[in-house]
PyMOL CGO cylinders between C-alpha atoms (Angstrom):
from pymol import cmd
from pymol.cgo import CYLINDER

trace = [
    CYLINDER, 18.05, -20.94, 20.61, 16.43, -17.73, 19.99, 0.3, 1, 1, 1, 1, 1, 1,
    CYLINDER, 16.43, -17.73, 19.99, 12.55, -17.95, 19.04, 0.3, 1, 1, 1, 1, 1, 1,
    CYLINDER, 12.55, -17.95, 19.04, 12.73, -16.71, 14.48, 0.3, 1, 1, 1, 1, 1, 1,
    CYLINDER, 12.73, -16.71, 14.48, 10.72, -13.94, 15.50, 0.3, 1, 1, 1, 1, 1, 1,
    CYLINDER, 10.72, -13.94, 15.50, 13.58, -12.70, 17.52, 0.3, 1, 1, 1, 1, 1, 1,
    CYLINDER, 13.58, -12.70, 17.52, 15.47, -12.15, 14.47, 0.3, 1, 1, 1, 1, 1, 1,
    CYLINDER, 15.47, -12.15, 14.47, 13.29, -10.72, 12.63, 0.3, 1, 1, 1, 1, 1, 1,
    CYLINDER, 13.29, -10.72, 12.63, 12.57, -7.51, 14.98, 0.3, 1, 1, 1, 1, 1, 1,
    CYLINDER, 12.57, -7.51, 14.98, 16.30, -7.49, 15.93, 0.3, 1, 1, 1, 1, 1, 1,
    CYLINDER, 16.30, -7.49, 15.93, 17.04, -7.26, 11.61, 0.3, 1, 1, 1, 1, 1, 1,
    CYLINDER, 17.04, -7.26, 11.61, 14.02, -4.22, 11.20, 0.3, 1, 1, 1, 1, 1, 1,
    CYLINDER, 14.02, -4.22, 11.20, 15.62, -2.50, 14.07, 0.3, 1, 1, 1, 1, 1, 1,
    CYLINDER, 15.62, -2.50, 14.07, 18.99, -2.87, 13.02, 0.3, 1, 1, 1, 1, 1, 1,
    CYLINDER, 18.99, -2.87, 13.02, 18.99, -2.22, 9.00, 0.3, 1, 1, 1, 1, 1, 1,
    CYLINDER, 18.99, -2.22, 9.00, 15.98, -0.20, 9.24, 0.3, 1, 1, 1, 1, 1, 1,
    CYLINDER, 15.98, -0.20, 9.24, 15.66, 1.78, 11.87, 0.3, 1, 1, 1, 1, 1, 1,
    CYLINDER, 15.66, 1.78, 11.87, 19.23, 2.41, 12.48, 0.3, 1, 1, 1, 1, 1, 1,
    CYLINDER, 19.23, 2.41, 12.48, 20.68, 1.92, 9.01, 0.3, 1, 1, 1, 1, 1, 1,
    CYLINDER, 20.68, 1.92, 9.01, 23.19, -0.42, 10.22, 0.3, 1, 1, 1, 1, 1, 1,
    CYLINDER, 23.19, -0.42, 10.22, 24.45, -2.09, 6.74, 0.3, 1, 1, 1, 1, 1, 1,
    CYLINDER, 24.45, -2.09, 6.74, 27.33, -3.60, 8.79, 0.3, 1, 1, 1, 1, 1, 1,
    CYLINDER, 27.33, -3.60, 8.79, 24.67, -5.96, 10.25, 0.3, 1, 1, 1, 1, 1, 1,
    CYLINDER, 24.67, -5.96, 10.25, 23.52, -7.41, 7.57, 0.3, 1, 1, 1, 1, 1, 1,
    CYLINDER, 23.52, -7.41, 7.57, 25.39, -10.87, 8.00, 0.3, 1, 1, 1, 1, 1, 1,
    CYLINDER, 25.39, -10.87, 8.00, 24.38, -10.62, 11.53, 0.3, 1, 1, 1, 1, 1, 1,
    CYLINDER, 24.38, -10.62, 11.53, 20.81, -11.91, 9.74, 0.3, 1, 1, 1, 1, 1, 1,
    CYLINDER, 20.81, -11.91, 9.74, 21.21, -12.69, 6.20, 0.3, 1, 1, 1, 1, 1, 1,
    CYLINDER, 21.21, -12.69, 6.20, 22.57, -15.69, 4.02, 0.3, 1, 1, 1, 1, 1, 1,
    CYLINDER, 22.57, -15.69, 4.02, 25.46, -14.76, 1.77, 0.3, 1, 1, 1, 1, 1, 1,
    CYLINDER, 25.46, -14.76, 1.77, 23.05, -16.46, -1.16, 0.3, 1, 1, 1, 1, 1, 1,
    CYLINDER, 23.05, -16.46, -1.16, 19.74, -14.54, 0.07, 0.3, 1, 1, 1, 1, 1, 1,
    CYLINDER, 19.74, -14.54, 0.07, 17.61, -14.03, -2.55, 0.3, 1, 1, 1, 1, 1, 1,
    CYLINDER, 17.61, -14.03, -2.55, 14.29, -12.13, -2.03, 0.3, 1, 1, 1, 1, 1, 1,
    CYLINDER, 14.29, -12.13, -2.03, 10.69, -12.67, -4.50, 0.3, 1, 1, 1, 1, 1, 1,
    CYLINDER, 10.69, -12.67, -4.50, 8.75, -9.75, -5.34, 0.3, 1, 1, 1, 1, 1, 1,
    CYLINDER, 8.75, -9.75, -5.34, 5.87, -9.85, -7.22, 0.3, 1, 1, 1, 1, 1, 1,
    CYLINDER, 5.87, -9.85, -7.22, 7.10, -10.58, -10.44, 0.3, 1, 1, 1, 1, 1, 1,
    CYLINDER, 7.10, -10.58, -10.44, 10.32, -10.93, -10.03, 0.3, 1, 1, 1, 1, 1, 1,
    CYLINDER, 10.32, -10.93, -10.03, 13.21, -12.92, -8.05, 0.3, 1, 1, 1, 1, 1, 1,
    CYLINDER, 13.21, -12.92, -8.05, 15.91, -11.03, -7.09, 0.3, 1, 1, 1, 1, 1, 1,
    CYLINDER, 15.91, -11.03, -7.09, 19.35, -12.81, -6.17, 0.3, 1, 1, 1, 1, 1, 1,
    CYLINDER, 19.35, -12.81, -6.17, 22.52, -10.72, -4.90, 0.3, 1, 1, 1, 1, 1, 1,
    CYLINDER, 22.52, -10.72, -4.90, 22.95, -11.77, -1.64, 0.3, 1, 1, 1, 1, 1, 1,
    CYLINDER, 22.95, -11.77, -1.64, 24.59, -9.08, 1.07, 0.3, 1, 1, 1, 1, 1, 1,
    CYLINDER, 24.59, -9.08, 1.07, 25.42, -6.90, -1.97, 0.3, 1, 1, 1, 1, 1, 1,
    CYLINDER, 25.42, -6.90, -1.97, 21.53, -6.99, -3.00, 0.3, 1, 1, 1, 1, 1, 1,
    CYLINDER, 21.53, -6.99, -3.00, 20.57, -5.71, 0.98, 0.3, 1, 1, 1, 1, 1, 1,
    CYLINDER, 20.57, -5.71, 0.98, 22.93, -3.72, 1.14, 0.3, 1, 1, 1, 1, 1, 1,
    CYLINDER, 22.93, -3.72, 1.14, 22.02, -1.73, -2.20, 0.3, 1, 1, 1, 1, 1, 1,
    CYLINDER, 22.02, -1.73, -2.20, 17.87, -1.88, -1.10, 0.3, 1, 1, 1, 1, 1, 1,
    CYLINDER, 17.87, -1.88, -1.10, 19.13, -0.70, 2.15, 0.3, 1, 1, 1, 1, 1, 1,
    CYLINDER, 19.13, -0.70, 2.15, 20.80, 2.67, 0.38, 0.3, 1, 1, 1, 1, 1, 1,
    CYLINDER, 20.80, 2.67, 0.38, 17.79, 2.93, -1.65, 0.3, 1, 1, 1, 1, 1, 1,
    CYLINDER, 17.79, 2.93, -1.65, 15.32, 3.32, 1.18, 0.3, 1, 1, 1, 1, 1, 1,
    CYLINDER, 15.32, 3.32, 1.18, 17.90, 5.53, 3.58, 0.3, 1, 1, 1, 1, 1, 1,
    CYLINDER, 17.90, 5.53, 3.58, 18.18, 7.90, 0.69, 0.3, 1, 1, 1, 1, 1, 1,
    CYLINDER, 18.18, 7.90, 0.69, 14.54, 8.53, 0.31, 0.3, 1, 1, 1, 1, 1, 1,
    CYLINDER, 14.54, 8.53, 0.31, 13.11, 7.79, 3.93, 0.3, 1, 1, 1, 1, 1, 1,
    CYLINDER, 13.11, 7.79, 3.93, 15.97, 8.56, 5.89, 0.3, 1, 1, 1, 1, 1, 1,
    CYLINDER, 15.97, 8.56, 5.89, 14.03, 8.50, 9.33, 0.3, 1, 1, 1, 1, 1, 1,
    CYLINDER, 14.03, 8.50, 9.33, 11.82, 5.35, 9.06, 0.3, 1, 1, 1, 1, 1, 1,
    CYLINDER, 11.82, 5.35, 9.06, 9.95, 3.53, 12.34, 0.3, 1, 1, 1, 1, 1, 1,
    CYLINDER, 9.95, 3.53, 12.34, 9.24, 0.42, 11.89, 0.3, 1, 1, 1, 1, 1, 1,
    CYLINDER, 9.24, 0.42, 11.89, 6.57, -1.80, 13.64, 0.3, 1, 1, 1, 1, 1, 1,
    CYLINDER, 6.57, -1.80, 13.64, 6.94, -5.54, 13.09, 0.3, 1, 1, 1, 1, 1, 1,
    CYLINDER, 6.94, -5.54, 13.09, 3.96, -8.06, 13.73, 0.3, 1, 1, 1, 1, 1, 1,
    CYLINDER, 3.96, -8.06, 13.73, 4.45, -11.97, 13.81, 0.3, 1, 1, 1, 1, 1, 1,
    CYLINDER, 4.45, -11.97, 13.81, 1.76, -13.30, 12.06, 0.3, 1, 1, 1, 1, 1, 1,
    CYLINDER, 1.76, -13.30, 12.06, 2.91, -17.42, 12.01, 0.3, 1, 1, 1, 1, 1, 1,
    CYLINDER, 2.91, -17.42, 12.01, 6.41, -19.04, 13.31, 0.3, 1, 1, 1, 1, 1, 1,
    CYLINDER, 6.41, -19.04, 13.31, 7.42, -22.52, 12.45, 0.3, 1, 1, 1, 1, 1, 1,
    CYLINDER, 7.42, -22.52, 12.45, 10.44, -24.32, 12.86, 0.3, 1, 1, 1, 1, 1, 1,
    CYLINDER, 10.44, -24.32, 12.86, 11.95, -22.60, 9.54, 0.3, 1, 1, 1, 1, 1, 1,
    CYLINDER, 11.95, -22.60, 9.54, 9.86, -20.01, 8.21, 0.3, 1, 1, 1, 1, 1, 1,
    CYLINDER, 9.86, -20.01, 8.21, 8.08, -16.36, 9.86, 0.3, 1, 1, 1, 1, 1, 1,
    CYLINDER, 8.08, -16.36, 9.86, 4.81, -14.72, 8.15, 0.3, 1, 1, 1, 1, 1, 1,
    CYLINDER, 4.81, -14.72, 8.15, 4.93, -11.24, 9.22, 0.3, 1, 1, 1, 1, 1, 1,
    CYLINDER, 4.93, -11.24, 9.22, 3.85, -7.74, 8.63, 0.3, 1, 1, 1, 1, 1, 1,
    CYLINDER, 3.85, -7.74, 8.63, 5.62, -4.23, 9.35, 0.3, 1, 1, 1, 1, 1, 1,
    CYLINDER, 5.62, -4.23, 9.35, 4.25, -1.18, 9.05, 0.3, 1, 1, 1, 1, 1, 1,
    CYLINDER, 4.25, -1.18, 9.05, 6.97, 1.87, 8.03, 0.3, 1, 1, 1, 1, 1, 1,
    CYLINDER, 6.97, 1.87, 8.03, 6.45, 5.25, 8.69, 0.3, 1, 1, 1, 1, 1, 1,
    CYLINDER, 6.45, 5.25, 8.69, 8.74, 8.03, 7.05, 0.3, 1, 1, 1, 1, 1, 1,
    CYLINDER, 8.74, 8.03, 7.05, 8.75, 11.60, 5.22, 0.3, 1, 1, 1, 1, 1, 1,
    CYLINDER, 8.75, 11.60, 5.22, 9.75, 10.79, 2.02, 0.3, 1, 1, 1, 1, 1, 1,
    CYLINDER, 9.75, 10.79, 2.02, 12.72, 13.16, 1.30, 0.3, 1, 1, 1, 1, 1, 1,
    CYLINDER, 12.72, 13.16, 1.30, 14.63, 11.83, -1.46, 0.3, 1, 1, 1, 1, 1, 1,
    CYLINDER, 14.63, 11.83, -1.46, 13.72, 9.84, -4.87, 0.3, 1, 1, 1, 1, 1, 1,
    CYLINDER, 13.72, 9.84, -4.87, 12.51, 6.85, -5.08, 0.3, 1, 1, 1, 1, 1, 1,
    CYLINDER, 12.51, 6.85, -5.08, 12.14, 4.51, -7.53, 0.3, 1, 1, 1, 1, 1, 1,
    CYLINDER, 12.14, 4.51, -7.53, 10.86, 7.28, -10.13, 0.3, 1, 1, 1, 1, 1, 1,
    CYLINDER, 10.86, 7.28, -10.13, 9.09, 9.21, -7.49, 0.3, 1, 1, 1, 1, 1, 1,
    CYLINDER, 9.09, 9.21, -7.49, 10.50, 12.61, -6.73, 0.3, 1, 1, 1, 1, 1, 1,
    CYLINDER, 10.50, 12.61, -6.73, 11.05, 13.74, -2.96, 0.3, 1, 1, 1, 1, 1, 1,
    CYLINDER, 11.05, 13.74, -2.96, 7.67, 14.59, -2.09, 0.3, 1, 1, 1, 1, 1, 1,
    CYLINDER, 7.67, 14.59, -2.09, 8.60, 16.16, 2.00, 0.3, 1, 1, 1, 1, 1, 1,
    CYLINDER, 8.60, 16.16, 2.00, 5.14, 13.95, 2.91, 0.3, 1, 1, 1, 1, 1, 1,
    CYLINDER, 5.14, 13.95, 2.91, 4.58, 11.17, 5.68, 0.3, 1, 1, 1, 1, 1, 1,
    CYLINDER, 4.58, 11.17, 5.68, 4.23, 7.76, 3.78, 0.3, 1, 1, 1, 1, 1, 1,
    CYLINDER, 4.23, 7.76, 3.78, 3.17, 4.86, 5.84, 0.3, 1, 1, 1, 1, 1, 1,
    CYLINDER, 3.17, 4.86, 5.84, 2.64, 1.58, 3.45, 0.3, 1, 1, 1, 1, 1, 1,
    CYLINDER, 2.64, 1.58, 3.45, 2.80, -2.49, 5.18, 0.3, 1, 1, 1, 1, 1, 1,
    CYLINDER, 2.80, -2.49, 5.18, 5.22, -5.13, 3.99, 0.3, 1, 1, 1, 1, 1, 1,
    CYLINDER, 5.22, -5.13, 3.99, 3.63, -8.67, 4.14, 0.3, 1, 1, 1, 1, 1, 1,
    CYLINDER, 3.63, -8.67, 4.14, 6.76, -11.07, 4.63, 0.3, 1, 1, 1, 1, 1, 1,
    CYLINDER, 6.76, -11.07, 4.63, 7.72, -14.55, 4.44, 0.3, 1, 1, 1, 1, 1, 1,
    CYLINDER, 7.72, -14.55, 4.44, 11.19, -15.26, 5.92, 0.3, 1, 1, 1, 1, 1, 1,
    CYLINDER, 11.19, -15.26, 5.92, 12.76, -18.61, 5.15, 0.3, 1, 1, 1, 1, 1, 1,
    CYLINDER, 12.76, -18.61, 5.15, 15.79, -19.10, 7.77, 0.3, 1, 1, 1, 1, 1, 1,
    CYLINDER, 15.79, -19.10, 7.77, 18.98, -21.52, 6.97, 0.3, 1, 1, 1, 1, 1, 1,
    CYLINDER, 18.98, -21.52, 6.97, 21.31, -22.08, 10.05, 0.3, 1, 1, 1, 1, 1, 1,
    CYLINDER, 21.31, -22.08, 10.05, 19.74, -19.27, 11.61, 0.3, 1, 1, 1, 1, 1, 1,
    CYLINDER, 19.74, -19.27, 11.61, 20.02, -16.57, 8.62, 0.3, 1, 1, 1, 1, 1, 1,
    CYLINDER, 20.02, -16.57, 8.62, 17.68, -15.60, 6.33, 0.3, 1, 1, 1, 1, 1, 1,
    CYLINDER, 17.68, -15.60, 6.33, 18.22, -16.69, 3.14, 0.3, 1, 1, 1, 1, 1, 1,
    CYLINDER, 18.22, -16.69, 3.14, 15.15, -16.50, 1.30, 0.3, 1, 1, 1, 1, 1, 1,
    CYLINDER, 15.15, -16.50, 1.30, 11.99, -13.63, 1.44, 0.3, 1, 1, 1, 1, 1, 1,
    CYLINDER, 11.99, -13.63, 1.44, 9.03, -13.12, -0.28, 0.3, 1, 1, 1, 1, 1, 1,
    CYLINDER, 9.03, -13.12, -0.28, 7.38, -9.94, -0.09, 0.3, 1, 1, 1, 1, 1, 1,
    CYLINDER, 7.38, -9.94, -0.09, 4.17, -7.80, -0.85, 0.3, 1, 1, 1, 1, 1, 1,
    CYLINDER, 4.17, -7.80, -0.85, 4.44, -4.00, -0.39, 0.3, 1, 1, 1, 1, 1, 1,
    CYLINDER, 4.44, -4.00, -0.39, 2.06, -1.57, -1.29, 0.3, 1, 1, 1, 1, 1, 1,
    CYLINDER, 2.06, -1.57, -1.29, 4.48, 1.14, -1.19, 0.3, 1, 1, 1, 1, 1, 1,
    CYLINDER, 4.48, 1.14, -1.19, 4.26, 2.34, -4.42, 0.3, 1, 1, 1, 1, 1, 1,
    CYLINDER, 4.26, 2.34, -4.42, 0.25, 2.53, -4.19, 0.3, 1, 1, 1, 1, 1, 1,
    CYLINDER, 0.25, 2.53, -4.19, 1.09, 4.72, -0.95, 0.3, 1, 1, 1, 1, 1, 1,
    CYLINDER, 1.09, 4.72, -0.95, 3.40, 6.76, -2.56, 0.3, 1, 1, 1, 1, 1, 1,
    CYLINDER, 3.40, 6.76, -2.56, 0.57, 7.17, -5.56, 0.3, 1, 1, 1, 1, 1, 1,
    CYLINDER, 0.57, 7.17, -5.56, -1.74, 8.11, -2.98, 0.3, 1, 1, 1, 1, 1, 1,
    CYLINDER, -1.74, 8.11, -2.98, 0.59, 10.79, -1.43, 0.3, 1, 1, 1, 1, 1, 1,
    CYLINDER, 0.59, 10.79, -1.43, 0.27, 12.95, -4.41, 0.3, 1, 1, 1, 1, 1, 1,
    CYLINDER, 0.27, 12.95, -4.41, -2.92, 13.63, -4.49, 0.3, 1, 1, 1, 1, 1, 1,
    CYLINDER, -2.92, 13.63, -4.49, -3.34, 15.41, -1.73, 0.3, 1, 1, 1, 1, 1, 1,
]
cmd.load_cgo(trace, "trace")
């Protein structure tokens, strides 16, 4: 069996970076829920797939650079860094046309080699704050 971490850069690469949506049950649970600060968010595929649109419609061109922090037997801690022009809305943001780079800090919890649960801390928005004035 593949090392966790394995899926984790395969997942970036593919939803990310390539905007594969079709490959989302490739690395997902059907029941995947995600926590954000704040707030749980349950939808399964239909949940990815709809964060997935979200992000390709305002950073269509994103690279993505994924590092393992800790692997167990069921769980990853990692970190990516994104790096895309912003050209569409997001989240309340107009299009800006500038380079964002913000970090996700991750926890993946796998079930019979899927992920099925995340948390995650983004500063994202604080980026996107930052992007305006200058």
């Amino acid at each position: 069996m593949e090392p966790l971490s394995s899926t984790i850069h395969a997942a970036n690469h593919a939803l990310i970076e390539e905007g594969n949506a079709e490959a989302i049950p490739d690395y997902f649970a059907a029941d995947y829920v995600a926590h954000l600060t704040g707030q749980d968010l349950a939808g399964g595929h239909k949940l990815i797939r709809g964060m997935l649109d979200l992000y390709q419609r305002a950073f269509p061109h994103p690279e993505v650079e994924v590092e393992i922090l800790v692997e167990g037997t069921d769980r990853v801690s990692w970190q990516r860094t994104i790096r895309a022009k912003q050209e569409g809305a997001f989240k309340g943001f107009p299009a800006s046309g500038r380079d964002i780079v913000w970090r996700d800090v991750v926890t993946s919890h796998f079930r019979d080699g899927l992920i099925a649960e995340e948390w995650v801390i983004s500063d994202l928005a604080e980026q996107l704050l930052l992007s305006r004035k200058k």
